[in-house]
N, C-alpha and C positions, 0 to 999 in steps of 0.2 A: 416366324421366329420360333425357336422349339421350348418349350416349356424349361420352366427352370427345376429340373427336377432332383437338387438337393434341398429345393423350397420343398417340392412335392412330396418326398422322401420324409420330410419332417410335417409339414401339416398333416400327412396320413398318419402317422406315428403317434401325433399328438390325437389325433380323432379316436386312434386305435384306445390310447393311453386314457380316455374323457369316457370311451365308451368301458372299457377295464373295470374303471373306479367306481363307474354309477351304473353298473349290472345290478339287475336284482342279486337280492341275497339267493342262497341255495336254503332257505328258510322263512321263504317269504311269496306263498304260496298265496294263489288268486283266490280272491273272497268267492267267488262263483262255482269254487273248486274246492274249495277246501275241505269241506266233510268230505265229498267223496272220493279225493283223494288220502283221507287221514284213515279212509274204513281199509286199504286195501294192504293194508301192513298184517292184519286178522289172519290173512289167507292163509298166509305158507308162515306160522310163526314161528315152527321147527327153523325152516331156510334163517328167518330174521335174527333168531339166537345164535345159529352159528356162524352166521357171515357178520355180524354187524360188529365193529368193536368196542370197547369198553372207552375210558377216559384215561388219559393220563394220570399216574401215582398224585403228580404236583397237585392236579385239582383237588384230589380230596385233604390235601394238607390246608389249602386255601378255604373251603368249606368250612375245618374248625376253626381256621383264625379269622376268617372275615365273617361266615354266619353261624359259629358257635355249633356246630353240629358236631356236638360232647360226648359219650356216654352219658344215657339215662334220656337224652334228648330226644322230646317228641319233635316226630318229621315227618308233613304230610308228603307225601313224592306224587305230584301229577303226571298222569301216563307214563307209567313204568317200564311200559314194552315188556319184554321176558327178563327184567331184573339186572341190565348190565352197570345202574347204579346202586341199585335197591342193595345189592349183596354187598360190594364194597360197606356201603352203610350201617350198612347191618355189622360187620364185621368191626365199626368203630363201634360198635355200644351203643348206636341207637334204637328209638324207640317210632318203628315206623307203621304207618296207616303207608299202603300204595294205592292208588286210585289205578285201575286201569279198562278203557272205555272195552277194549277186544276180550272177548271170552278166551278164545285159544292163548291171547299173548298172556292173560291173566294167568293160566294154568301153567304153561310153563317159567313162570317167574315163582308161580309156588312150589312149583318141581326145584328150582335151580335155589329157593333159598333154603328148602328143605335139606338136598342133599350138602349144601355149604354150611351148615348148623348141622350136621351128622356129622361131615369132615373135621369140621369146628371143635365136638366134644370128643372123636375120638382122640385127636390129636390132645386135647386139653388135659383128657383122662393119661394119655403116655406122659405126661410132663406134669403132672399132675395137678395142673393150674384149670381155670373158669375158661370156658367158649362162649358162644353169641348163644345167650339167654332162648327158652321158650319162651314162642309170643313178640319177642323181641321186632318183628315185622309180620305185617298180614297185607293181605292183597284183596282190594274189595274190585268187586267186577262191575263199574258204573262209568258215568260220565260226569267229570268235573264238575260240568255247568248242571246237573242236575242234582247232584250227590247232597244227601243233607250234613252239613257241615253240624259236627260233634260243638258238645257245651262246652266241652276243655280248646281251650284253645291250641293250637303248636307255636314252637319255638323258632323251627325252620319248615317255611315251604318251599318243595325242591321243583321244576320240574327240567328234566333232562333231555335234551333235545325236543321238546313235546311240546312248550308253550306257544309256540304257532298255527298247533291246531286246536286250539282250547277258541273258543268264539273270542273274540277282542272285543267286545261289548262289556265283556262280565269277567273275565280271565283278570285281569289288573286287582278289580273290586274284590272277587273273590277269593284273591289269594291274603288279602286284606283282612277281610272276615274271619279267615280262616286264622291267622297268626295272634298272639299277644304284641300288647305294645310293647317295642324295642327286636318284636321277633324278627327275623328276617326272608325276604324274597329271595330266591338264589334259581336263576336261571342259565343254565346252560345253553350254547351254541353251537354249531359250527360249522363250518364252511371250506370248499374245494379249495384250498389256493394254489398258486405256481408254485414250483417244485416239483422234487421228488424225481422221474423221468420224465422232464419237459417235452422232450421234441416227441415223445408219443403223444403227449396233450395238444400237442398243437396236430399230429397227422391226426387222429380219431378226431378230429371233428368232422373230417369226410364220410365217417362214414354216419353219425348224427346229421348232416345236411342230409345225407343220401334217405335216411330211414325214418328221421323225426323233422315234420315238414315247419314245428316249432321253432326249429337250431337259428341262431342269430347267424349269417355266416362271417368266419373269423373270430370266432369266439373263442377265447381261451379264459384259463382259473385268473380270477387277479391277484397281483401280488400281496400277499397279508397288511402291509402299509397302508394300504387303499380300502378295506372291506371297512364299512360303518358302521358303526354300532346305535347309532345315537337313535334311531329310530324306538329303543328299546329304551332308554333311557329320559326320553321324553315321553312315552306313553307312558312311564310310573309316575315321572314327574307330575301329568296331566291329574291325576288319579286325585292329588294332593293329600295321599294317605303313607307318599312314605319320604324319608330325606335321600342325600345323594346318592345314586347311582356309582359301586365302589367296580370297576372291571380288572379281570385276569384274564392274557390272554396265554396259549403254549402252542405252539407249531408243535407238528405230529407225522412223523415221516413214517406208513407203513407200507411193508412190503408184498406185492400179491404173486400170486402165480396165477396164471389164465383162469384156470376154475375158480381159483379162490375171487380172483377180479370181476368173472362172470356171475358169481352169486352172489357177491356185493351188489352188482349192476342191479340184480334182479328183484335186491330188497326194495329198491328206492319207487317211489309212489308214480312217478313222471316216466318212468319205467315199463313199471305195471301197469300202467296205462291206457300202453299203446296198443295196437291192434296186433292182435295175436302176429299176424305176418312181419308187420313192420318192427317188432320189438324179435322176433326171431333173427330177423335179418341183419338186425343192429348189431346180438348178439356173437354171431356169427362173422359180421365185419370187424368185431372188435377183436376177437378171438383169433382171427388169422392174422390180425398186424399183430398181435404181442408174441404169438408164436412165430410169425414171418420173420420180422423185425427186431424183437427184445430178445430174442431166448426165453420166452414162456414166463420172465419176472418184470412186472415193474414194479414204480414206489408212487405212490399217492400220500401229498401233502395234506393235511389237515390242519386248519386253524383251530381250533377248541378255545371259546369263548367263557369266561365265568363273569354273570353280573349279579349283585349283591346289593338289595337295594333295605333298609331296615325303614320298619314300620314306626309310624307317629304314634 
């Protein structure tokens, strides 16, 4: 008798739909891995500043209304990378310490808030109004988990895409430590979803089976509905040093062209990796289906998460 296969048609769908939802995050890197995948951002920081993108306008609105990050407000920012929140921040009036573990990424976040503080007071000088303060932001070259936390406390600690590589042992506590009572935790996200130019997401995973012997096969982004958060929001919980867990999320639709797609490709840590051939290869397979196939542009969906947890 031959299979019923509008049964089969939908139990695959739904297996497809169960594995979608309960994918790891794209930020939820293996304990076994995680320092030395978190060193390999250091390498090329120039590439990492100019392929990586900043945040959505909306977040930073969300920042002063849910963790008060004011003018005048002190902000600790873990793992800064080369400044792609640091300078927005700055550019509201705050008053920041960056933490950042890479020498290279540290330097160019002090290049890029330097020269946006010269941009800042020229422009301020033609109009004759105030820029973003001297001092206003610094950049210290350490590790979180070692750094000796200052006797003033902060008002907001930020970190921006980075709090997955901070050890999970002490990252919760010490961002604790670090704040006044009422200050607030404010973590950023974010994650691949569907969108943007779908049907390339689904053909490039050929060529990650082919070249990353990692690939789940059939793997695609999951839909933003399905991506969980909670895991973050019970690890403050656990802490029992802050109250509820406040979330913002914004879809983020950007557009690449092959190089620009391929130097993205190359920031990413899972990436870098791989063995010089096989992440060539990948490279390379990517790059002829966008050029083959798209006309040289796609669009890559972004979720961008904000959670906002305030201290007891």
């Amino acid at each position: 008798m031959p299979p019923d296969t509008d049964a089969h048609a939908q139990e695959h769908a739904q297996a497809q739909a169960n594995t979608y939802a309960h994918a790891r995050r794209d930020d939820q890197p293996e304990e076994t891995r995680r320092v030395l995948l978190s060193r390999t951002f250091d390498e090329d920081a120039e590439l990492y500043d100019r392929a990586r993108p900043g945040y959505p306008p909306e977040l930073y609105d969300d920042l002063v209304d849910l963790a008060g990050a004011r003018p005048g407000r002190r902000v600790l920012e873990i793992g800064c990378g080369t400044g792609q929140a640091t300078v927005p921040l700055a550019a509201l009036g705050c008053r920041i310490t960056a933490v950042e573990a890479g020498p290279r990424m540290a330097a160019v976040a002090r290049r890029n808030l330097a020269e946006a503080e010269a941009e800042a007071e020229v422009g301020a000088g033609a109009e004759g109004g105030a820029g973003v303060g001297v001092g206003s932001a610094e950049v210290v070259t350490a590790e979180f988990e070692n750094w000796p936390l200052p006797a003033e406390p902060f008002d907001v600690v930020l970190a921006a895409t980075a709090f997955h590589w901070i050890d999970p042992a002490v990252r919760v506590s010490r961002a604790a430590d670090a704040l006044r009572p009422g200050g607030a935790l404010a973590v950023v996200r974010g994650q691949h979803v569907w969108g943007g130019t779908e049907e390339f997401f689904v053909e490039v995973q050929r060529c990650y089976e082919r070249f990353d012997p990692a690939t789940q096969p059939g793997t695609r982004p999951p839909e933003a509905d399905d991506v969980d958060n909670s895991d973050h929001a019970e690890e403050v919980a656990r802490s029992g040093r802050f109250g509820e867990t406040v979330f913002r999320r914004y879809a983020w639709d950007l557009t690449y062209t092959t190089a620009e797609y391929l130097d993205v490709l190359r920031t990413y840590s899972g990436h870098r990796a791989l063995p010089d051939a096989a992440r060539n290869g990948l490279l390379a397979c990517v790059a002829g289906l966008i050029d083959g196939r798209y006309g040289g542009r796609v669009t890559k969906r972004y979720l961008i998460e904000l959670a906002v947890s305030q201290r007891n």
